[in-house]
C-alpha positions in Angstrom: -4.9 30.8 -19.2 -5.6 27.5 -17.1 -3.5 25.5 -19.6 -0.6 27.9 -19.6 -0.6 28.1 -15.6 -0.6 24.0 -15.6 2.2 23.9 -17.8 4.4 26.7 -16.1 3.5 24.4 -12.7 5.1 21.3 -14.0 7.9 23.5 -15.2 8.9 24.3 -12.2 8.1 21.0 -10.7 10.5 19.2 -13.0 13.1 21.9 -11.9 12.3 21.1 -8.4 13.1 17.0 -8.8 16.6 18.3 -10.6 17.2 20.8 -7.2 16.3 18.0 -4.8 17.5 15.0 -6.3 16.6 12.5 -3.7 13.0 13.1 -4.6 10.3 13.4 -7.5 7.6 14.5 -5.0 7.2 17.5 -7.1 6.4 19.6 -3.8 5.9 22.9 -5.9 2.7 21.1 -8.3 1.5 19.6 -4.3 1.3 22.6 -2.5 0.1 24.7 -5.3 -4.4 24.6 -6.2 -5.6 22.2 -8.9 -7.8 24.6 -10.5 -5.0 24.6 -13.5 -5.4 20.8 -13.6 -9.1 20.3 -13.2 -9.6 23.0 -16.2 -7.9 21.3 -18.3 -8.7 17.6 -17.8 -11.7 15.2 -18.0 -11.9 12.2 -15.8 -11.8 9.3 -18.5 -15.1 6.3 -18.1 -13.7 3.5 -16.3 -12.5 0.3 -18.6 -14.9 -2.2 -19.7 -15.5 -5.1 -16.5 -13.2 -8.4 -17.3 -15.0 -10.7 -14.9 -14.5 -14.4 -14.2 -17.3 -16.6 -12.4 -17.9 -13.7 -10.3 -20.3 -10.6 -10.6 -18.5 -7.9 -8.3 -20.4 -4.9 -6.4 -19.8 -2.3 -3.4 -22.8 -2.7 -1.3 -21.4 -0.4 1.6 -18.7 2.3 1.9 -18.6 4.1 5.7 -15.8 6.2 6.8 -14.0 5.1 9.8 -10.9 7.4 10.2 -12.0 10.0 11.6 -15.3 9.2 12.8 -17.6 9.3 15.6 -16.9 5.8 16.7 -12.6 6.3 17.2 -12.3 7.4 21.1 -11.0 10.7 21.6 -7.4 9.4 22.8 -6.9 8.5 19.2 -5.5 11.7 17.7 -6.3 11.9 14.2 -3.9 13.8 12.1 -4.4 15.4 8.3 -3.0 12.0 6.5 -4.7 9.0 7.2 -3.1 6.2 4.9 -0.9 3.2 5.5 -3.0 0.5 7.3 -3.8 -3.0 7.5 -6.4 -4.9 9.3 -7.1 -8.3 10.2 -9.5 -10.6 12.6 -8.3 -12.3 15.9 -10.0 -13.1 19.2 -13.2 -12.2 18.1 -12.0 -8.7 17.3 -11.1 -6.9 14.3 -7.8 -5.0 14.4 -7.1 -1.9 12.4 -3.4 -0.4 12.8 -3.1 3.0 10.3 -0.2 5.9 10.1 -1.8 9.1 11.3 0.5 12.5 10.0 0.7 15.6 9.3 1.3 14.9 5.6 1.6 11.5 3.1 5.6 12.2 3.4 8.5 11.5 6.2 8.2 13.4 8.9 8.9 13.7 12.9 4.9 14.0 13.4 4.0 10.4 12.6 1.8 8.0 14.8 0.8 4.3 14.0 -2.4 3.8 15.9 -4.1 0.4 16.9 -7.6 0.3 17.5 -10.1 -2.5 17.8 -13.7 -3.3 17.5 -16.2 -6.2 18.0 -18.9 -4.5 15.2 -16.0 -2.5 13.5 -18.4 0.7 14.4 -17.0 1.4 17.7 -13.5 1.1 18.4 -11.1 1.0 21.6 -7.6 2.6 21.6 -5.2 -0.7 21.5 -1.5 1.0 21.3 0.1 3.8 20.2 3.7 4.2 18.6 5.1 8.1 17.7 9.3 7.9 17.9 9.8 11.4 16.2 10.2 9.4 12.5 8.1 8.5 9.9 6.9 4.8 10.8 5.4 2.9 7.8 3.3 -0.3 6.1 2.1 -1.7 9.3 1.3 -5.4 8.6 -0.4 -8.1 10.7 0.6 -11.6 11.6 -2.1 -13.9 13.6 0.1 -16.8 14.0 -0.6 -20.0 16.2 -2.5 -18.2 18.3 -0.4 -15.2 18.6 -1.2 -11.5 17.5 2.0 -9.6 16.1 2.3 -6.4 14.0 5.0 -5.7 12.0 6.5 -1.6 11.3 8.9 -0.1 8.8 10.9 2.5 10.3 12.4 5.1 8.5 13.5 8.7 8.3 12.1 12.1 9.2 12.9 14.0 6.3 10.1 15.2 3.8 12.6 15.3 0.9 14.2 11.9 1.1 12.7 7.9 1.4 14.9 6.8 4.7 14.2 3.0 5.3 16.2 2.1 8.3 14.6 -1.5 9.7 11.8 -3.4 10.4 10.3 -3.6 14.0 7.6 -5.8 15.7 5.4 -5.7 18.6 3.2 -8.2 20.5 -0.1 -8.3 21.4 0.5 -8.9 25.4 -3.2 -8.4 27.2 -5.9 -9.5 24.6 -9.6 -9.0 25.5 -8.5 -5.4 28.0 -8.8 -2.0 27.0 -6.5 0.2 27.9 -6.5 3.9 27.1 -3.1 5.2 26.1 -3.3 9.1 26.6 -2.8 11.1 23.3 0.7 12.3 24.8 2.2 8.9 24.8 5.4 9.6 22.4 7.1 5.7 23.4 6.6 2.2 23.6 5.5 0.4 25.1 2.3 1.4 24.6 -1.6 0.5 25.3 -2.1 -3.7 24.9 0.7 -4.2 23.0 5.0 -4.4 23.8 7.6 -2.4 22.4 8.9 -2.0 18.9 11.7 -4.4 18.8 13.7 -5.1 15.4 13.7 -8.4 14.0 16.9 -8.2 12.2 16.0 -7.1 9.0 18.3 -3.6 8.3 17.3 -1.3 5.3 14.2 -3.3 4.6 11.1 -2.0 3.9 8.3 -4.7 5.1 5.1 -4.9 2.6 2.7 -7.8 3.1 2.8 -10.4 5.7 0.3 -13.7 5.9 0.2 -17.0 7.0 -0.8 -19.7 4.5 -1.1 -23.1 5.7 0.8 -22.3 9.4 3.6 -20.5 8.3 4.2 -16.8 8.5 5.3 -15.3 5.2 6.6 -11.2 4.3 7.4 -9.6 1.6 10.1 -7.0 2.1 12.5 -5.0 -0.5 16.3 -3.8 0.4 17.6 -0.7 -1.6 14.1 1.8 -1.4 16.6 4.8 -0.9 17.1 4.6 -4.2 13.6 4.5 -5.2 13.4 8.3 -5.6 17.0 9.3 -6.2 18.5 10.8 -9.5 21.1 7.8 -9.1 19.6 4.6 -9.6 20.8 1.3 -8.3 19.0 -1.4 -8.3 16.9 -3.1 -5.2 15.7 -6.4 -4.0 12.5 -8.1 -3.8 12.9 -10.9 -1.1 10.6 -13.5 0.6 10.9 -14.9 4.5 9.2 -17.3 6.4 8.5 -17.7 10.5 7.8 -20.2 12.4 7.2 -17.9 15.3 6.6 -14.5 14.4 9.7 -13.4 15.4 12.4 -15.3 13.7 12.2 -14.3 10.0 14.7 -16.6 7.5 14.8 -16.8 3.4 11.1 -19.0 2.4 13.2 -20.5 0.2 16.6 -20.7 0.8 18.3 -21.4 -2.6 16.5 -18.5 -4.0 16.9 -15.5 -1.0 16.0 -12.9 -3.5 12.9 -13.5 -5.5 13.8 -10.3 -7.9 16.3 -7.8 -8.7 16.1 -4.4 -10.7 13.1 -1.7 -10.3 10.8 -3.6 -7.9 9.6 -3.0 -4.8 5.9 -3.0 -3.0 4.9 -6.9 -3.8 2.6 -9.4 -2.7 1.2 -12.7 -3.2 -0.7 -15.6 -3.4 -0.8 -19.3 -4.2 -3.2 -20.8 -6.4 -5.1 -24.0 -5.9 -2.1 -26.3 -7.5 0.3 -24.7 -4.7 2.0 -22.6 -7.7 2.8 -18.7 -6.3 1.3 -15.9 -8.6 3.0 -12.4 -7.4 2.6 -8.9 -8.1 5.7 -6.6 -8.1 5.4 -2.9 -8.5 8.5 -1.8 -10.6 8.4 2.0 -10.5 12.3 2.8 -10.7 12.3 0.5 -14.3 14.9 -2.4 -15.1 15.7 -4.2 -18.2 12.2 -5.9 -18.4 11.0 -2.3 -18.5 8.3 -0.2 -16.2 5.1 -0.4 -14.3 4.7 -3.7 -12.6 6.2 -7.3 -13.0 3.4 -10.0 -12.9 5.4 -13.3 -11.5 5.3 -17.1 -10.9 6.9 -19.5 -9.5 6.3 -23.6 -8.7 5.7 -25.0 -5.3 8.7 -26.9 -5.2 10.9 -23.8 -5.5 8.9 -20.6 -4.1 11.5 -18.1 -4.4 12.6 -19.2 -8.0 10.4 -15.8 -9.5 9.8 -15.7 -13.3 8.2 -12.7 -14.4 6.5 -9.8 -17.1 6.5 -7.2 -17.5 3.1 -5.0 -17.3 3.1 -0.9 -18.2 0.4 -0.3 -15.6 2.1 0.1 -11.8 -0.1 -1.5 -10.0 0.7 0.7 -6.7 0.2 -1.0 -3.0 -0.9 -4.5 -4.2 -2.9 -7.0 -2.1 -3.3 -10.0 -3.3 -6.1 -12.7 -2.3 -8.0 -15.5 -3.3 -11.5 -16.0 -3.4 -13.7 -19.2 -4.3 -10.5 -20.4 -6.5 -10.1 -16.9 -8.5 -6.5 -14.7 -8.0 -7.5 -10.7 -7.3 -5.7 -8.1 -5.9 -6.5 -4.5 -4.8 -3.7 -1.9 -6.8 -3.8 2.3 -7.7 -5.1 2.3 -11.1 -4.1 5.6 -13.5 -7.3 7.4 -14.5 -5.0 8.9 -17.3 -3.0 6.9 -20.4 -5.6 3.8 -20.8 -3.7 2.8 -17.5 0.1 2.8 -18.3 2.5 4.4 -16.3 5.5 3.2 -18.9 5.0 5.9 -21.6 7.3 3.8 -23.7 9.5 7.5 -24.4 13.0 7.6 -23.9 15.6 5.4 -21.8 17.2 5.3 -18.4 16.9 8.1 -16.4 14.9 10.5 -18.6 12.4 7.9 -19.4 12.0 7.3 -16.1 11.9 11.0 -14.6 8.7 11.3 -17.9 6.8 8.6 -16.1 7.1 9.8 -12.9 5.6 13.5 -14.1 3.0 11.9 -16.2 1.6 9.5 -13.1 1.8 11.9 -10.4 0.1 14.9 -11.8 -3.0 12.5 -13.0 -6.3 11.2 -10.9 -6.4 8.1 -9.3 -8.6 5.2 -8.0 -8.4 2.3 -5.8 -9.3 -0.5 -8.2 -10.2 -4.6 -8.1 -8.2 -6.4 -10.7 -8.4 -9.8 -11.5 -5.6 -12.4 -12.4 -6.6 -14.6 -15.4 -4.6 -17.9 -14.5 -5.6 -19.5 -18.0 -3.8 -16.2 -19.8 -1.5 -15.0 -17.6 -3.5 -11.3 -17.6 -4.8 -8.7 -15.6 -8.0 -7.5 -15.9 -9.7 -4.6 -14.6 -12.9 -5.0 -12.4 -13.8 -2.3 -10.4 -13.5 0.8 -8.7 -13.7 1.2 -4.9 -15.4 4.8 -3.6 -12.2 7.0 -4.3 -9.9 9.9 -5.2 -6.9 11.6 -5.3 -4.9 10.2 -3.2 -5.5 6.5 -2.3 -5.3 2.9 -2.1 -3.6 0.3 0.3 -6.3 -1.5 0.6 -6.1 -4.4 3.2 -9.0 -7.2 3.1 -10.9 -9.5 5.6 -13.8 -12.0 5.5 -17.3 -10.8 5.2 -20.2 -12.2 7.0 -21.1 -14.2 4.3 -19.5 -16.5 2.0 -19.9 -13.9 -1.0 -19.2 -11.1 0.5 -15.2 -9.6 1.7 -14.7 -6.2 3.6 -11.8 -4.0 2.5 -10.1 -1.6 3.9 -8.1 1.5 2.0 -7.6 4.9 2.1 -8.5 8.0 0.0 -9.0 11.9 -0.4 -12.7 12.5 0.3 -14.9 10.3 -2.0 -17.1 13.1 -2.2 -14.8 16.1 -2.6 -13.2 17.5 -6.2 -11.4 15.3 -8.4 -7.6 15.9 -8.0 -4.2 14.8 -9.0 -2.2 12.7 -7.2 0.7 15.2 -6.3 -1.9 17.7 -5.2 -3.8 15.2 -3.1 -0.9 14.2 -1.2 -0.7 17.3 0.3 -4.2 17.2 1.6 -6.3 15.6 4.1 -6.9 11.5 3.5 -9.4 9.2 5.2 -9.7 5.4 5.8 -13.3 4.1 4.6 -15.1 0.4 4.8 -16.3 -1.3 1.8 -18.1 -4.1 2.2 -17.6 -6.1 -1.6 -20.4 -9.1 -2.6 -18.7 -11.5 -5.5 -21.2 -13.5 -6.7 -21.3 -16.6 -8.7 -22.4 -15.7 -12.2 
């Protein structure tokens, strides 16, 4: 009975991506119970541990949106995702998307609290422009604190990118409630959105390595979801100033082209760039993800593989001379979201269904530089619908805190689809990697 109601389900869910087009949401499978799915499915044991000179362990998870310490001007929504987080003035900053639901709509609010114990927090700013505002992303840079927001559209049915706008932090070290109301910028300690001049661009991670300000940012996401593919751009900038954004390197403007999109970065101890690309719309080098490199002397000249796992949301960081990055891992198909069935658009629209109607985690990987491989290491506390994870220094030299998001760690084990449709959380982990 279960099976044959699961079935019927994605029937009509693969009907619904035809009828829409623009989307592969599958909104019938998300609004609909996962009883069907959870009879029918057993969450698999995690992959064996493929550690390097580190042992890794969670020693702390703590929810922190919603939770007693977030003031009451900070009006906490049902979908509590996109964030990032990072250190400055003896603070820590925490800027998440607060909606009604994971998709576009005209509800959304980015909200930027901080803390001094990451327990308590103040109301910072507040930014609600009756659109869906995405992937906010810090830059601390020369003594500067900006944050970075990808606008886009308000429709539920379609991904809208439109531009990339920044604000300022204007009156550090002052707290200043913004009233839950507030529907413009400016707002709270921080200036208005302003674009920088990047149109159609959807922003993903932003650091500063050795003074410089670096983003990621991809051109062509409405296409992502859309029954007529075109391919998009993976590019990489550089400021000097937070506000000014040119090609890092300008002989090679466009670090990929083809299926790519969400990617981030780091360089390794040699100055060499190792990057993560998720490729979810599929190119000639197939699906999944595209694990790249490139030399010092020419940052933007990308080489990369293909990998079938999509490692959704990457962050990519370095710690004590090992490459890691946080990514979604598939609890289903030993990992893979490239079923290897098919070509073009059907093989594409088959991935799609397999990955969304399957758990999830928020996972540690680990970047073998001697192989070129990706290992799994662990997972974070989490379900359903999660990851983004965003990371910051611990209080000691073994230890880093992440950030991510997630369906409740301690409610029923769900699909993705399904979970995006329900109410998500941000949580604290605090990570030790020690020395083996």
């Amino acid at each position: 009975m279960f099976r044959r109601l699961f079935a019927l389900l994605v029937f009509l869910s693969t009907v619904g991506v035809f009828v829409f087009g623009s989307t592969i949401s599958l909104l019938l499978f998300g609004r609909c119970d996962a009883v069907a799915w959870a009879a029918s499915h057993r969450v698999p044991t995690p992959p064996a541990a493929t550690l390097g000179r580190h042992s890794v362990r969670v020693l702390e998870t703590r929810r922190i949106v919603p939770s007693d310490g977030l003031p009451p001007a900070v009006d906490v929504k049902r979908s509590n995702n996109n964030l990032d987080v990072t250190r400055f003035g003896g603070r820590t900053y925490l800027a998440f998307r607060s909606a009604d639901s994971h998709f576009a709509g005209d509800s959304t609010v980015i909200h930027v609290v901080s803390s001094d114990d990451e327990r308590a927090w103040r109301p910072e700013a507040r930014f609600a422009l009756g659109r869906d505002l995405r992937e906010p992303r810090w830059l601390p840079l020369d003594g500067r604190l900006f944050l970075y927001v990808s606008m886009l559209g308000s429709s539920s049915y379609a991904f809208e990118p439109e531009r990339v706008d920044m604000t300022e932090l204007t009156t550090p070290g002052h707290a200043t409630v913004t009233p839950a109301h507030a529907d413009s910028a400016p707002s709270g300690n921080f200036g208005p959105l302003e674009p920088i001049g990047l149109p159609g661009r959807v922003a993903w991670r932003t650091r500063v390595i050795d003074g410089r300000g670096y983003m990621t940012a991809y051109a062509g996401g409405e296409h992502l979801y859309s029954l007529f593919r075109k391919p998009m751009a993976v590019e990489l900038y550089a400021t000097a100033d937070g506000r000014h954004w040119l090609p890092a390197d300008p002989a090679h403007p466009v670090v990929s082209r083809g299926g790519g999109s969400e990617t981030d970065f780091a360089l390794v101890p040699d100055g060499s760039l190792f990057g993560v690309i998720r490729n979810e719309e599929g190119d000639e080098t197939g699906w999944g993800s595209k694990l790249c490199h490139a030399t010092s002397a020419a940052l933007g000249a990308w080489t990369c593989t293909n990998d079938p796992r999509k490692f959704d949301s990457p962050n990519v960081f370095m710690h004590d001379g090992e490459v890691y990055f946080f990514a979604r891992r598939n609890l289903a198909n030993d990992g893979r979201y490239d079923l290897g069935v098919g070509s073009g658009l059907a093989r594409m629209l088959r991935n799609q269904l397999a990955y969304i109607t399957e758990a999830k985690r928020c996972a540690l990987w680990r970047y073998d530089q001697a192989t070129g491989k990706v290992g799994f290491v662990l997972d974070l506390p989490s379900r359903g619908d999660t990851c983004f994870a965003s990371v910051v220094p611990g209080d000691a030299p073994d230890r880093i805190v992440v950030y991510d998001y997630s369906s409740d760690i301690e409610g029923p084990e769900l699909p993705w689809t399904a979970a995006q449709r329900r109410p998500t959380y941000i949580y604290r982990h605090v990570l030790q990697l020690a020395p083996r």
